[in-house]
Every structure is written in C-alpha cells, then in structure tokens.
PDB file of N, CA, C and O in Angstrom:
ATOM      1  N   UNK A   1     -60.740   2.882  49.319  1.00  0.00           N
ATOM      2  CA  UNK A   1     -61.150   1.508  49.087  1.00  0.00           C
ATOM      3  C   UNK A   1     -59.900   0.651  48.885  1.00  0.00           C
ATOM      4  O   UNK A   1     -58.905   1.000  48.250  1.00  0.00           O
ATOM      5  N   UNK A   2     -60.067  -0.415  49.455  1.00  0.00           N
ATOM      6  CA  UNK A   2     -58.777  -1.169  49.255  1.00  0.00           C
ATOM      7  C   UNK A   2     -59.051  -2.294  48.262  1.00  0.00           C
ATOM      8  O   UNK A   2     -60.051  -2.978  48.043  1.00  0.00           O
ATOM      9  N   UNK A   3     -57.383  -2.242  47.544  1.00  0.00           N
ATOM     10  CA  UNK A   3     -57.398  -2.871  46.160  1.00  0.00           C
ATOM     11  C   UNK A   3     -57.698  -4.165  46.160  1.00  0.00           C
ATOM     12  O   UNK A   3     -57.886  -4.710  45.072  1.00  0.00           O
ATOM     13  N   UNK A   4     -57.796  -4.866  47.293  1.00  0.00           N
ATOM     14  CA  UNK A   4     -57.578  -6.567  47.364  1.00  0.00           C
ATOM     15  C   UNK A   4     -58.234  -6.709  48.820  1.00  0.00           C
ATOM     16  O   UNK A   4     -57.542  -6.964  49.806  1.00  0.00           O
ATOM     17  N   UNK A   5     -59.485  -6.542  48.872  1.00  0.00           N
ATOM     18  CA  UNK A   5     -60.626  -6.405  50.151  1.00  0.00           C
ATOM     19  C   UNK A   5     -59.651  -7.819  50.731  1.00  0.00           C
ATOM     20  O   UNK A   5     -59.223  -8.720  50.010  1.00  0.00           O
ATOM     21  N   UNK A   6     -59.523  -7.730  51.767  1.00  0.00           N
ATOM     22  CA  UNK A   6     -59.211  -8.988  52.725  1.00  0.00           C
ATOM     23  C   UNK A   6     -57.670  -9.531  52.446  1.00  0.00           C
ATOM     24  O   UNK A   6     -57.477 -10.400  53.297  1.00  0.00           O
ATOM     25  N   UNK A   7     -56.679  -9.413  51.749  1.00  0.00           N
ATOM     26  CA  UNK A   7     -55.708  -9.547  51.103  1.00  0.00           C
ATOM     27  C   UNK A   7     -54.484  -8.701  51.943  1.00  0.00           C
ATOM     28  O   UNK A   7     -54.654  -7.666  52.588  1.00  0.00           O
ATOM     29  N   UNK A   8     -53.319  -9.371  51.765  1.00  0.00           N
ATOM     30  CA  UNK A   8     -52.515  -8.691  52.159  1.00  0.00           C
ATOM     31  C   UNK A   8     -51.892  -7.549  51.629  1.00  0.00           C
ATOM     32  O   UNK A   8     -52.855  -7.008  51.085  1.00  0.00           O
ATOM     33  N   UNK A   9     -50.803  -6.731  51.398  1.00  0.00           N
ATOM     34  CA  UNK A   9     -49.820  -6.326  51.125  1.00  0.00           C
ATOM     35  C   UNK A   9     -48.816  -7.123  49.842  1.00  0.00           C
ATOM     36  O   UNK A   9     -48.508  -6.962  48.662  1.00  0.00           O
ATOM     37  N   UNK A  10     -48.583  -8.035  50.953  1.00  0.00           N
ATOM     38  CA  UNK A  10     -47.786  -9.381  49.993  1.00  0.00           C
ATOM     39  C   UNK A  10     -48.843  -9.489  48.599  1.00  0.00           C
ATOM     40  O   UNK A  10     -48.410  -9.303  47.462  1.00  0.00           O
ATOM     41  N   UNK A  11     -49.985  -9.749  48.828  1.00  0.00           N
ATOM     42  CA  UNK A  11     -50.694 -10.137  47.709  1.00  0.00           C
ATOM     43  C   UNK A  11     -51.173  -9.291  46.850  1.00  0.00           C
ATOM     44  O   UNK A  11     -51.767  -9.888  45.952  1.00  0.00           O
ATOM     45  N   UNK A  12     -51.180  -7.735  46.682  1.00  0.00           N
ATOM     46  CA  UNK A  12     -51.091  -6.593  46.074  1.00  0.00           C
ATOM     47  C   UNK A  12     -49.486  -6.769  45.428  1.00  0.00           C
ATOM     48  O   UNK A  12     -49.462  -6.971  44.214  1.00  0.00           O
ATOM     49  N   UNK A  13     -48.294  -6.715  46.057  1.00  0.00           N
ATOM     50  CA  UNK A  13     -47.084  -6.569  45.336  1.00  0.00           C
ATOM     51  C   UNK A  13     -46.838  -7.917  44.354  1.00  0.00           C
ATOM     52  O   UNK A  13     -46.230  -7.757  43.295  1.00  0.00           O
ATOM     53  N   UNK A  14     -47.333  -9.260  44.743  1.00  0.00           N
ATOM     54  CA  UNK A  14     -47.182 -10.583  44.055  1.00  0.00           C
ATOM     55  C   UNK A  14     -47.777 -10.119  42.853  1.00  0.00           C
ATOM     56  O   UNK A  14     -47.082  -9.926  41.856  1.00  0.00           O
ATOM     57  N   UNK A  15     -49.478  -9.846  42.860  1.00  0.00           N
ATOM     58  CA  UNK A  15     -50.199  -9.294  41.763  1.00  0.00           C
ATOM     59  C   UNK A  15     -49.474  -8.558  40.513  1.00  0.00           C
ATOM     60  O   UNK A  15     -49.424  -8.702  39.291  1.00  0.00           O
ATOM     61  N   UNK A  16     -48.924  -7.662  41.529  1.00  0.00           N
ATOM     62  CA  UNK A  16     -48.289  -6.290  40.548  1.00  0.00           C
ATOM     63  C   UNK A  16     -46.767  -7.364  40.263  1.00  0.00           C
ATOM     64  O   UNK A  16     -46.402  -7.432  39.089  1.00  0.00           O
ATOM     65  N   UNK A  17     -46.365  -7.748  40.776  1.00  0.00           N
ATOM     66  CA  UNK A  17     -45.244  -8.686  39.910  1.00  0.00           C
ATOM     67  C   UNK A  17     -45.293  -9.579  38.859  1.00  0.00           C
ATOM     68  O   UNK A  17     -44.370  -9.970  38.145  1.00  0.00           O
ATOM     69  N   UNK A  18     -47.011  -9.991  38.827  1.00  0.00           N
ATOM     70  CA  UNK A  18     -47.562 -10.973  38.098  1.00  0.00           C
ATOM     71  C   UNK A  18     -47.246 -12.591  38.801  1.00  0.00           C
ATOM     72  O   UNK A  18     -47.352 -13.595  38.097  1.00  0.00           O
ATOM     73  N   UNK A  19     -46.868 -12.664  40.210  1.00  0.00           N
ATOM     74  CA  UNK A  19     -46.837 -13.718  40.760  1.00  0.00           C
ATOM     75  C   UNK A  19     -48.206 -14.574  41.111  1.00  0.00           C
ATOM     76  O   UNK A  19     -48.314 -15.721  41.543  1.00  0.00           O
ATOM     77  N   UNK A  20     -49.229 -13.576  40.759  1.00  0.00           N
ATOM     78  CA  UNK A  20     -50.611 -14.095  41.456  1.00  0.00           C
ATOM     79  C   UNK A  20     -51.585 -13.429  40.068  1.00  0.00           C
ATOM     80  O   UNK A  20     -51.921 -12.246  40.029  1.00  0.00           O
ATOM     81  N   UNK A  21     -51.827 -14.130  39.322  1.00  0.00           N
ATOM     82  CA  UNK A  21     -52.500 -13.848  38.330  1.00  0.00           C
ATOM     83  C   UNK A  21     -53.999 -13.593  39.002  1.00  0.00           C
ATOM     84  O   UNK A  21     -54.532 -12.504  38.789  1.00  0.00           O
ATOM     85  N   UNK A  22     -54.634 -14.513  39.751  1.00  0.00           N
ATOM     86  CA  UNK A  22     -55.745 -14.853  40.205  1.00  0.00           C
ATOM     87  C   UNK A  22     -55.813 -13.627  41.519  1.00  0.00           C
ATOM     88  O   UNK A  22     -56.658 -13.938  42.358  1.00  0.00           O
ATOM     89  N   UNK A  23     -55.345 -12.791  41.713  1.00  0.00           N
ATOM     90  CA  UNK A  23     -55.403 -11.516  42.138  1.00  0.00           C
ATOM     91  C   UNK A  23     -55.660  -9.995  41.190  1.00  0.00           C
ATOM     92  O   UNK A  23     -54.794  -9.196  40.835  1.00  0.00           O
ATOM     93  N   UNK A  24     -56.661  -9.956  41.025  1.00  0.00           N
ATOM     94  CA  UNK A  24     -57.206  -8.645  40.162  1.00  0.00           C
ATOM     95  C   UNK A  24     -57.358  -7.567  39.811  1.00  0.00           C
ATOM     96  O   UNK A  24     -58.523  -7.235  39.590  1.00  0.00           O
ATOM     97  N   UNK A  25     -56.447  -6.715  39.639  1.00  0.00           N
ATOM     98  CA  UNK A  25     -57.140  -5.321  40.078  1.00  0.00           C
ATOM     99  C   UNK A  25     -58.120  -4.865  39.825  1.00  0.00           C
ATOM    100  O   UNK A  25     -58.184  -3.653  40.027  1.00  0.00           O
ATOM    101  N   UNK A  26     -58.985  -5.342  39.441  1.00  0.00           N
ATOM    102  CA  UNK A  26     -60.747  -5.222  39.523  1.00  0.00           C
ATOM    103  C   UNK A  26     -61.538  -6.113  39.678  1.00  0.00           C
ATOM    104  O   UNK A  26     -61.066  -7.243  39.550  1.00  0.00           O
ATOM    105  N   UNK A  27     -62.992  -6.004  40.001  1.00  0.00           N
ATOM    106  CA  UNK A  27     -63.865  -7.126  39.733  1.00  0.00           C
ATOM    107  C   UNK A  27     -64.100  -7.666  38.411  1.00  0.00           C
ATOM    108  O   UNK A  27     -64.194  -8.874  38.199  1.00  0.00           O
ATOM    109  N   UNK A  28     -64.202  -6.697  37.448  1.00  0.00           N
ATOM    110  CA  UNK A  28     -64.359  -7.113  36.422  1.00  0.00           C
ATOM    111  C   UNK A  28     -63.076  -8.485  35.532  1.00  0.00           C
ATOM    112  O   UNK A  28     -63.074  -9.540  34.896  1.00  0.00           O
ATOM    113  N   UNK A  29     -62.215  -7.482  36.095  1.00  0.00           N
ATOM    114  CA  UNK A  29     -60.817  -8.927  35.964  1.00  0.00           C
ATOM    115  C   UNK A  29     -61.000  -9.648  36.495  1.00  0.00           C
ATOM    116  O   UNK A  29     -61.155 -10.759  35.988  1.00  0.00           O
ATOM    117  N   UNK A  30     -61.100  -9.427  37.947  1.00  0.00           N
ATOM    118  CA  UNK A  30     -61.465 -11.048  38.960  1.00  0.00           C
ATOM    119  C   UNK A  30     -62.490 -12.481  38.033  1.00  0.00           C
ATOM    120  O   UNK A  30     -62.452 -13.698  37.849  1.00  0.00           O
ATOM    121  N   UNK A  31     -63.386 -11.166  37.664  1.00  0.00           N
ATOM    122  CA  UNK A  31     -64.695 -12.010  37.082  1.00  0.00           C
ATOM    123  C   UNK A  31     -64.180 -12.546  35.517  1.00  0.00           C
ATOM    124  O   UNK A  31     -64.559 -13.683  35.234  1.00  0.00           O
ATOM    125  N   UNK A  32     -63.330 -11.810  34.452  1.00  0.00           N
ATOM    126  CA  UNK A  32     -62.984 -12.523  33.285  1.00  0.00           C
ATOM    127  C   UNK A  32     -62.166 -13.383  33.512  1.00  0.00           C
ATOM    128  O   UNK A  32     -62.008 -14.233  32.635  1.00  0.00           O
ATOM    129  N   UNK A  33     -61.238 -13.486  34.947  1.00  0.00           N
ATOM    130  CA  UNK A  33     -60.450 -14.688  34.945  1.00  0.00           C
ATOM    131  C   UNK A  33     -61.194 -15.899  35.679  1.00  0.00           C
ATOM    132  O   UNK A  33     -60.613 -16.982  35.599  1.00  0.00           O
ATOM    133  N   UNK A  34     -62.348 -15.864  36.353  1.00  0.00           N
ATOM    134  CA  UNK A  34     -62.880 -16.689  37.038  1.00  0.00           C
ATOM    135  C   UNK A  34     -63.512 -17.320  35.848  1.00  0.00           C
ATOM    136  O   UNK A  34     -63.462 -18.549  35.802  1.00  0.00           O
ATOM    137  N   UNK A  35     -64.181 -16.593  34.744  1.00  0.00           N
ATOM    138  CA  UNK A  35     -64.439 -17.182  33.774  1.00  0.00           C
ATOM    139  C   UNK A  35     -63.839 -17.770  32.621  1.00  0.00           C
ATOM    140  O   UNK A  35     -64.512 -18.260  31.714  1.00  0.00           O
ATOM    141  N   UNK A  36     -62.558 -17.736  32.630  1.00  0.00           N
ATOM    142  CA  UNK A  36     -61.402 -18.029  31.746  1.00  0.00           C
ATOM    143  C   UNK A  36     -61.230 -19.376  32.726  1.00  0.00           C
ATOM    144  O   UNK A  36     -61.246 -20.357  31.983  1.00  0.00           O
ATOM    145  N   UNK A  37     -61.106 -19.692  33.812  1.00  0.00           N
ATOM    146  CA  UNK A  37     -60.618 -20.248  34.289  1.00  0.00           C
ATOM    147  C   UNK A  37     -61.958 -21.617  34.197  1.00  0.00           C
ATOM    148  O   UNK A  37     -61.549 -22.755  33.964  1.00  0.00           O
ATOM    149  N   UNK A  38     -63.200 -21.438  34.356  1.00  0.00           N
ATOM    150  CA  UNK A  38     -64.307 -21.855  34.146  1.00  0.00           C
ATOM    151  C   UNK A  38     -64.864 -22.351  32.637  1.00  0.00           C
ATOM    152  O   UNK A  38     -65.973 -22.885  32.672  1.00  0.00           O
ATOM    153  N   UNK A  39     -64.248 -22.242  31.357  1.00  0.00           N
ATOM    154  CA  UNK A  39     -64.353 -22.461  30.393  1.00  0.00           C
ATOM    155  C   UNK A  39     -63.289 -23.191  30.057  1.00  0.00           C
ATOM    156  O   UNK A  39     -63.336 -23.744  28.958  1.00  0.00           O
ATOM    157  N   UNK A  40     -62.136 -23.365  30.865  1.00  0.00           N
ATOM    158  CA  UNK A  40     -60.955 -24.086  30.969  1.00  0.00           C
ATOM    159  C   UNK A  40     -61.334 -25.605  31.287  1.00  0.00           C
ATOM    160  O   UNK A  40     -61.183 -26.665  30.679  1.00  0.00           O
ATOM    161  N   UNK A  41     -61.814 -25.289  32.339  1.00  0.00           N
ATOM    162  CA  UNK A  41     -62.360 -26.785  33.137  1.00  0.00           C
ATOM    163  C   UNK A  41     -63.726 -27.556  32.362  1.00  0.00           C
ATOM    164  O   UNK A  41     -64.272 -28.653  32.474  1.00  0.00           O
ATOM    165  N   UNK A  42     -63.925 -26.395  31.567  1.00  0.00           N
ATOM    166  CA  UNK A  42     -65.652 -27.390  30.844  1.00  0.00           C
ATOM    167  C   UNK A  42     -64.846 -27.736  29.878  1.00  0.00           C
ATOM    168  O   UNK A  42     -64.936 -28.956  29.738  1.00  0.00           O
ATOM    169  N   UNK A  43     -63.901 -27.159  28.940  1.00  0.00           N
ATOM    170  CA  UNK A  43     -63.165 -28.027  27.655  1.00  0.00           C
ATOM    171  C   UNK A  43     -62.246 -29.136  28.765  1.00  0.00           C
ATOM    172  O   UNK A  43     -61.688 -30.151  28.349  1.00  0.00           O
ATOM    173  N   UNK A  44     -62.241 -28.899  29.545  1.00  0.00           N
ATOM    174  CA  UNK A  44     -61.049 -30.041  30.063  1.00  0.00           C
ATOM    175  C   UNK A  44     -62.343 -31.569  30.265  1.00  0.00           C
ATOM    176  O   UNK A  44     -62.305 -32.760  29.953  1.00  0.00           O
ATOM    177  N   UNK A  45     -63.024 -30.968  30.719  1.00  0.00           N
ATOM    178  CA  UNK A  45     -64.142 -31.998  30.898  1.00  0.00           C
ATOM    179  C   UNK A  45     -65.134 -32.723  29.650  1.00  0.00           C
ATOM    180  O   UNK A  45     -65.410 -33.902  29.432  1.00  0.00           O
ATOM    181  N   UNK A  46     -65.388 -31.901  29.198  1.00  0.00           N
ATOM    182  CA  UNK A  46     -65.718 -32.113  27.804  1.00  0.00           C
ATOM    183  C   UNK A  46     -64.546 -33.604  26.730  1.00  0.00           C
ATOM    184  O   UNK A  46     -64.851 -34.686  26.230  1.00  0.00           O
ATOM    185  N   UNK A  47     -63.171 -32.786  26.833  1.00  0.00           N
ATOM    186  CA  UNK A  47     -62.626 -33.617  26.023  1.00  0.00           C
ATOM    187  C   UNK A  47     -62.235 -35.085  26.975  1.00  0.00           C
ATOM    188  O   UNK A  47     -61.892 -36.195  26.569  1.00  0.00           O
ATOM    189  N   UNK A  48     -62.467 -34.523  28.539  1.00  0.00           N
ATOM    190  CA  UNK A  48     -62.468 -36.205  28.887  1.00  0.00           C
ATOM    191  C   UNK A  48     -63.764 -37.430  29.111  1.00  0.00           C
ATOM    192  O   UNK A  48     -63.679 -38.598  29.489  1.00  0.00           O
ATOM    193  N   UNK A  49     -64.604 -36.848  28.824  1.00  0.00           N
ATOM    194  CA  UNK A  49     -65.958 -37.724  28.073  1.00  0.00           C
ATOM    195  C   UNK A  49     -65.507 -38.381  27.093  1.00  0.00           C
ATOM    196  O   UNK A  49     -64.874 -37.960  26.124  1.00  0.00           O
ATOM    197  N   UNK A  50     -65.900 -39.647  27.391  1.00  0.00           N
ATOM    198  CA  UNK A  50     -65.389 -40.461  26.285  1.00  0.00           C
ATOM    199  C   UNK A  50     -66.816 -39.960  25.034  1.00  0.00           C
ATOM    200  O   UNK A  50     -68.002 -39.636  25.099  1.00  0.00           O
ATOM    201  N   UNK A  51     -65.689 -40.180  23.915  1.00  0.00           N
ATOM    202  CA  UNK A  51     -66.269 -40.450  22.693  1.00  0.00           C
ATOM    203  C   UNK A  51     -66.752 -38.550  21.962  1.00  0.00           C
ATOM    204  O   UNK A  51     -67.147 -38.381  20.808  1.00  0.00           O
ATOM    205  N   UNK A  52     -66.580 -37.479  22.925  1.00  0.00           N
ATOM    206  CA  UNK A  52     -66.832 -36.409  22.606  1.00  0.00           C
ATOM    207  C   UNK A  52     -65.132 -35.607  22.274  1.00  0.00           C
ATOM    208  O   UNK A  52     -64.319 -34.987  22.959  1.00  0.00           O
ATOM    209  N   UNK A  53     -65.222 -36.062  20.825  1.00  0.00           N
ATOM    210  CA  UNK A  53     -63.906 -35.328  19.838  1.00  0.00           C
ATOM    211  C   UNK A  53     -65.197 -34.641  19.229  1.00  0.00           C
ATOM    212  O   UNK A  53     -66.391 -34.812  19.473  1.00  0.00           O
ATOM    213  N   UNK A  54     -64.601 -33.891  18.440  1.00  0.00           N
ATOM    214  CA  UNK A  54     -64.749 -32.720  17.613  1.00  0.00           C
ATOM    215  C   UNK A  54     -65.517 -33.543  16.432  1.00  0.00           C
ATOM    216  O   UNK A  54     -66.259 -32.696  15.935  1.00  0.00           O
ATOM    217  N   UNK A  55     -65.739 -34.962  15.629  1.00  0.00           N
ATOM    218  CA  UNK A  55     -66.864 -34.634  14.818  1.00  0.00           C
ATOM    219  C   UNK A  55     -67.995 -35.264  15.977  1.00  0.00           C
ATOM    220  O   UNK A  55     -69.118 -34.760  15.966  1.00  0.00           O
ATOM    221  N   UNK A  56     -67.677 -36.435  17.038  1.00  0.00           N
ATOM    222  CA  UNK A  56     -69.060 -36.523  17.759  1.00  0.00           C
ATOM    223  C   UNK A  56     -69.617 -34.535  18.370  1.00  0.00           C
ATOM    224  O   UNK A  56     -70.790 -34.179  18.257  1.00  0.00           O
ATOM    225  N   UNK A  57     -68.731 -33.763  18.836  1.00  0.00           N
ATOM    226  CA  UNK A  57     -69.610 -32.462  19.182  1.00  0.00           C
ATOM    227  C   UNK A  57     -70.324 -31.942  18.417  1.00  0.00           C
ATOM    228  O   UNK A  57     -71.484 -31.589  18.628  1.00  0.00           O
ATOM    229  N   UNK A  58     -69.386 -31.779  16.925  1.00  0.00           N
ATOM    230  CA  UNK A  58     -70.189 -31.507  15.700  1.00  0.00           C
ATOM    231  C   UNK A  58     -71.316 -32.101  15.654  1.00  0.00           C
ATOM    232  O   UNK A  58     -72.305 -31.386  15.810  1.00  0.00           O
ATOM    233  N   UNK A  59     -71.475 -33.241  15.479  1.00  0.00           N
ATOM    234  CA  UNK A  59     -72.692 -34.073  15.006  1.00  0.00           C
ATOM    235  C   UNK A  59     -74.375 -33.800  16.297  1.00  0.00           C
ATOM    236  O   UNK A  59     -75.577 -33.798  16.031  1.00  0.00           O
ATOM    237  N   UNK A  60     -73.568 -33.596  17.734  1.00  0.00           N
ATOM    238  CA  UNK A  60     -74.946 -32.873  18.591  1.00  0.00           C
ATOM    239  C   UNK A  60     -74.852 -31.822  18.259  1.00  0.00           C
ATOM    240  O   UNK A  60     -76.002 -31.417  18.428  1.00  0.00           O
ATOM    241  N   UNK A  61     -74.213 -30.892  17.825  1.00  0.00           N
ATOM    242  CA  UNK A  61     -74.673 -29.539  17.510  1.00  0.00           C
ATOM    243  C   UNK A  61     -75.603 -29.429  16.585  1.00  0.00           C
ATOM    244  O   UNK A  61     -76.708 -28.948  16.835  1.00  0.00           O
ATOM    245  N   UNK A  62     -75.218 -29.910  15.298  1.00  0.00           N
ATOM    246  CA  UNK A  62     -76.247 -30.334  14.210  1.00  0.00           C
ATOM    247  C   UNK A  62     -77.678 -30.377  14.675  1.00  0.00           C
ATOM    248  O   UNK A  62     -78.622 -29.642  14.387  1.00  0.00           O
ATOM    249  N   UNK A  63     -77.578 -31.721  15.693  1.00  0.00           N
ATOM    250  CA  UNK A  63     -78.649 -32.605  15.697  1.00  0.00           C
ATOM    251  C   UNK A  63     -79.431 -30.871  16.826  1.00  0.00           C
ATOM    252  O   UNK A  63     -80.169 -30.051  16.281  1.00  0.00           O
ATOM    253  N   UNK A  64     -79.163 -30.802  17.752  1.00  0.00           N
ATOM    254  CA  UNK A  64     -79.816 -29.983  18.683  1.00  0.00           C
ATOM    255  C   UNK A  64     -80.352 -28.774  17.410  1.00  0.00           C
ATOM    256  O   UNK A  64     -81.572 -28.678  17.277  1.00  0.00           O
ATOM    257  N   UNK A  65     -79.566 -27.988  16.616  1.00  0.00           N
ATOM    258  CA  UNK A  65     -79.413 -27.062  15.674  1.00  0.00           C
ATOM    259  C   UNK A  65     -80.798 -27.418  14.587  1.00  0.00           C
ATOM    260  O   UNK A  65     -81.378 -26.541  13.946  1.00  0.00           O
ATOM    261  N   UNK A  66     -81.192 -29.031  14.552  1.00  0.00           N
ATOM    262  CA  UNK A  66     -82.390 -29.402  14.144  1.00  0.00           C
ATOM    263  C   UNK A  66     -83.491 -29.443  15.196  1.00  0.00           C
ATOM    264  O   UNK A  66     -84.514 -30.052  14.881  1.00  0.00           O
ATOM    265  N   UNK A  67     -83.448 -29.062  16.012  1.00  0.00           N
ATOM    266  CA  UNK A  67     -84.139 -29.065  16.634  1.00  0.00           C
ATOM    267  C   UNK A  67     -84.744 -30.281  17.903  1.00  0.00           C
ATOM    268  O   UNK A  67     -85.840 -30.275  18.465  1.00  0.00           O
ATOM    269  N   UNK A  68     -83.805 -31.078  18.045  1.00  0.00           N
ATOM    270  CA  UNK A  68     -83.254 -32.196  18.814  1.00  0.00           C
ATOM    271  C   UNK A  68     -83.099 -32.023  20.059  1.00  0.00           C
ATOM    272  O   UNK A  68     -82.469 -31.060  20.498  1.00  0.00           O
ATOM    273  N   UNK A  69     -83.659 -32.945  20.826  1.00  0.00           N
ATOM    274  CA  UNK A  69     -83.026 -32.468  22.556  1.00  0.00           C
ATOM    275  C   UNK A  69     -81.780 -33.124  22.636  1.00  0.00           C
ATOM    276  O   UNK A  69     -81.409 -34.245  22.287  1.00  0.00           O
ATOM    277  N   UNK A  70     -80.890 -31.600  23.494  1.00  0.00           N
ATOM    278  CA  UNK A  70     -79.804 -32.704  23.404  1.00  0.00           C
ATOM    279  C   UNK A  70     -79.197 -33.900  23.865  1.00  0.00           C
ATOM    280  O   UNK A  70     -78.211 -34.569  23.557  1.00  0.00           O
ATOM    281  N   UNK A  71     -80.308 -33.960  24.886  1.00  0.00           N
ATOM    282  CA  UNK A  71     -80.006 -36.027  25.633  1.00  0.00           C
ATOM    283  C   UNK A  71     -80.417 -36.372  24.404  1.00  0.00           C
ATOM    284  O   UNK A  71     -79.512 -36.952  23.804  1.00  0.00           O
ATOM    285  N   UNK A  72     -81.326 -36.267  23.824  1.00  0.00           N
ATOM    286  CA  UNK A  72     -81.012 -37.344  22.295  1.00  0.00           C
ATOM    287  C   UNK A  72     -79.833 -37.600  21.395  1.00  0.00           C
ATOM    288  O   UNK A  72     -79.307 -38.609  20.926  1.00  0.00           O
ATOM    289  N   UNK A  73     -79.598 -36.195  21.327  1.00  0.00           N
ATOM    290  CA  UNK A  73     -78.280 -35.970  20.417  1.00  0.00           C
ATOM    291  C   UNK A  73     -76.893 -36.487  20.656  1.00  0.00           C
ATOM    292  O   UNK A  73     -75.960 -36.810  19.921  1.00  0.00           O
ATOM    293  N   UNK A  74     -77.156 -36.435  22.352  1.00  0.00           N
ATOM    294  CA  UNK A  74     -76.002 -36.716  22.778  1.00  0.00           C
ATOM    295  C   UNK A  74     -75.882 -38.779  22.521  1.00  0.00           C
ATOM    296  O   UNK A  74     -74.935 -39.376  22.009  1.00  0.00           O
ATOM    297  N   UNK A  75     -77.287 -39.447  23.130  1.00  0.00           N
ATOM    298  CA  UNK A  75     -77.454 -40.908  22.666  1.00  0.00           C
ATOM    299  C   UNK A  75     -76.938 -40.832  21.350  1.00  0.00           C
ATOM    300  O   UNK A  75     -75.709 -40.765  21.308  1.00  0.00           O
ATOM    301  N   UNK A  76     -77.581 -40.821  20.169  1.00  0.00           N
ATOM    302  CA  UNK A  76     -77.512 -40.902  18.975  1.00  0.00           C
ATOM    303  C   UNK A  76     -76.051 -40.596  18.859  1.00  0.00           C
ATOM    304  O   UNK A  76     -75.559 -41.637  18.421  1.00  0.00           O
ATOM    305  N   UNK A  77     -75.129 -39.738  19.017  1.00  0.00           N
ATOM    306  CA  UNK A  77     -74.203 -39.578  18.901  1.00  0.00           C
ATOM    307  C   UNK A  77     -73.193 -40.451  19.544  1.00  0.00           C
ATOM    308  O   UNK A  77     -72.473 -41.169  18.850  1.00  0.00           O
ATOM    309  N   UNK A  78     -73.117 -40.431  20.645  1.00  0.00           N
ATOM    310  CA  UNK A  78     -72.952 -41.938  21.340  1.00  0.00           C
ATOM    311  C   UNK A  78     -72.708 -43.079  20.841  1.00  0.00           C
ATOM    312  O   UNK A  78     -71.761 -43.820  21.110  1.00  0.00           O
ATOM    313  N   UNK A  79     -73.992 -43.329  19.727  1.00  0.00           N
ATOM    314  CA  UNK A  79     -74.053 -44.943  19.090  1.00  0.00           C
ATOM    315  C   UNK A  79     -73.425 -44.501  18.102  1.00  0.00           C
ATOM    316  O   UNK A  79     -72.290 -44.935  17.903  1.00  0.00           O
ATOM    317  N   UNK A  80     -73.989 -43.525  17.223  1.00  0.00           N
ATOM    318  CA  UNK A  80     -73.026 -43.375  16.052  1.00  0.00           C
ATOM    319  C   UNK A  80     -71.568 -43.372  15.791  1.00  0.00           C
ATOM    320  O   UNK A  80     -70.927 -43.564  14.758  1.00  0.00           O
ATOM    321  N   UNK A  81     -71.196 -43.084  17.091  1.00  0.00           N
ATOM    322  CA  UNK A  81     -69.777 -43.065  17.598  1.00  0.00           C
ATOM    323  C   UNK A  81     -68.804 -44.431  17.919  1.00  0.00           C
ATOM    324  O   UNK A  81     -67.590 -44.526  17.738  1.00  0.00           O
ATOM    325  N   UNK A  82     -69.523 -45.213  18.330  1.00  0.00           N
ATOM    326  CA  UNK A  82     -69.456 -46.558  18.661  1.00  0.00           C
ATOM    327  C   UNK A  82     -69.257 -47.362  17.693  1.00  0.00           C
ATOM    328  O   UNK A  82     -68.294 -48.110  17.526  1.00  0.00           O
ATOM    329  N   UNK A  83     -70.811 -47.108  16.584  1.00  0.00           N
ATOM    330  CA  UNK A  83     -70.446 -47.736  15.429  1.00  0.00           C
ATOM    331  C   UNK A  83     -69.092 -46.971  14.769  1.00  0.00           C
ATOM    332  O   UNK A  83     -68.142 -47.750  14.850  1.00  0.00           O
ATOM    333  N   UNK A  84     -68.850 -46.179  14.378  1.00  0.00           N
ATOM    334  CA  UNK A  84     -67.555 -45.732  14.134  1.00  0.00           C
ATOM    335  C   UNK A  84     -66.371 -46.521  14.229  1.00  0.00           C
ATOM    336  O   UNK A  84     -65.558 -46.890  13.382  1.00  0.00           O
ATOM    337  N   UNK A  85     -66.478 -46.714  15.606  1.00  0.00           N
ATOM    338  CA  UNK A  85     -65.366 -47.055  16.114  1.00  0.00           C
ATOM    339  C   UNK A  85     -65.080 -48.423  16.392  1.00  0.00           C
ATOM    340  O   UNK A  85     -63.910 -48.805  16.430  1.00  0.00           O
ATOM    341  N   UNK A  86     -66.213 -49.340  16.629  1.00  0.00           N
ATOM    342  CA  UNK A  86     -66.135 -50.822  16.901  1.00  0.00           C
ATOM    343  C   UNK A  86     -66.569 -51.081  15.287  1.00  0.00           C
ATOM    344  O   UNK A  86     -66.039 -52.173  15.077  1.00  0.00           O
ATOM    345  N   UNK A  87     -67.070 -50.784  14.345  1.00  0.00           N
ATOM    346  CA  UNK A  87     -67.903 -51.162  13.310  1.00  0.00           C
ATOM    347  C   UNK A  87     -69.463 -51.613  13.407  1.00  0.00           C
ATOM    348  O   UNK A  87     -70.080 -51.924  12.388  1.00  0.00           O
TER     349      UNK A  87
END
C-alpha cells in the first residue's frame, strides 16, 4: 500500500522532513489535522464577527445552556452588546 495514495516521492521525503505538515502518514493524522485546521478557521471566524469576544460568547452560552435558541441568544446578545458599547 502506498504511503501517500496519488503523491509523489518528493511528497513522502518533504513529509518525513516536516516540509509538508498537511501530508500524513495516516488517515487518522490526515483527519486530526484536517480537523485542527477546521477549528482554526471557525475561531478565526468566530472572533471576526463583530461583537462576539469572550463575555458576548459567554453570555449565548448561558442563554442557550437555559434553554434558549440560539438565534435568540445570539439577538439578545447582540443588543446587549451594543448597549455595552454605545450606552
């Protein structure tokens, strides 16, 4: 079985040099870095929503955690946030 289905040579020795992180020697690696890489991009996205810092997330967690949908939580949080911030 080959280590890097479709892959070169080059891209087996880069790997093993650590030039190509995103080259795996397993699926299971393939798959924890696809997901490392995927939880990367939702905090990257996350913190560029306006108004979602760390106590507005807090405050939908709460609210959902009461039992809240979180399009509500997320509104409510929203305004509460606003007021915060404009007065």
């Amino acid at each position: 079985m080959a280590r890097h289905a479709g892959g070169t040579g080059w891209a087996i020795i880069g790997r093993d040099l650590g030039l190509a992180p995103h080259i795996a020697r397993t699926a299971a690696e393939q798959q924890a870095w696809l997901d490392q890489r995927a939880d990367r991009a939702a905090r990257r996205a996350a913190d560029a929503a306006p108004g979602h810092d760390d106590a507005t997330r807090r405050r939908i967690e709460s609210q959902v955690a009461r039992g809240v949908s979180r399009r509500d939580a997320e509104v409510e949080a929203m305004q509460w946030h606003d007021r915060r911030r404009w007065g």
